[in-house]
N, C-alpha and C positions, 0 to 999 in steps of 0.2 A: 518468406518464413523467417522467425526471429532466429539468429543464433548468440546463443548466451556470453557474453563477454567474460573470457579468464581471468580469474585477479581480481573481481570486483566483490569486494567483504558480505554484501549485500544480496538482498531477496533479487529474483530474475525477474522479470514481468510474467512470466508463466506463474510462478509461484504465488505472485500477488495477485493474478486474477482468481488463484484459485482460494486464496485466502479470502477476497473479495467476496465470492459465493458463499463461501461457506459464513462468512461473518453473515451477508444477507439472508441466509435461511439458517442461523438463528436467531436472529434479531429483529428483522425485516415486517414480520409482522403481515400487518396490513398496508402498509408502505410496497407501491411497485418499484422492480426492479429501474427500469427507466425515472422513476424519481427519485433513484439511491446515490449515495458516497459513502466510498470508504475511504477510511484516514488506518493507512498502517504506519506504523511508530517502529526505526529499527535504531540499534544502537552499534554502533562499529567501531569500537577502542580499537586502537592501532593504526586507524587509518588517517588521513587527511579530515576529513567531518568525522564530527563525534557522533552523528547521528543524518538517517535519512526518513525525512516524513514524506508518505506516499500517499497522494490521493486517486482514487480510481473513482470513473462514473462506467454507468448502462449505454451503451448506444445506439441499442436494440438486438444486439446480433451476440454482443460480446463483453466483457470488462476492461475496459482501457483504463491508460494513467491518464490523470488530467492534467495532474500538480504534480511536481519535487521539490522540496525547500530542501537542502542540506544545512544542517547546522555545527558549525563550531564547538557550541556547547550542547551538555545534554539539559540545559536548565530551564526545568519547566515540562522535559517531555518523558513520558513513561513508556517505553514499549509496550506491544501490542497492538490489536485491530479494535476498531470501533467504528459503528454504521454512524453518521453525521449526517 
């Protein structure tokens, strides 16, 4: 089972799955879950990365992460979720 790491500025993996669904069933459409991504955008002044972009896929069962880029700058990325 996951436990959530102390001190880390950022969304959990719980949280982002559940951001994951809920961006999928508003946006989602007619698009299946199993051919979804989501790209969440978090911004973390103070920390080490100015920012962490999250991508989660379907893997049939659940929302997983796929991707993490952290970035340095916030240039170019807007917080929030969006289905890609």
């Amino acid at each position: 089972m996951f436990e959530p790491t102390e001190g880390c500025p950022h969304l959990q993996p719980l949280e982002l799955m559940a951001m994951a669904e809920k961006s999928w069933l508003e946006e989602g459409g007619d698009k299946a879950r199993e051919q979804s991504k989501v790209r969440v955008v978090e911004l973390t002044p103070g920390h080490m990365f100015k920012a962490i972009e999250t991508f989660l896929s379907f893997d049939g069962k659940s929302w997983v992460v796929s991707k993490v880029d952290r970035h340095l700058t916030t240039e170019g990325l807007e917080p929030g979720t969006q289905l890609v």
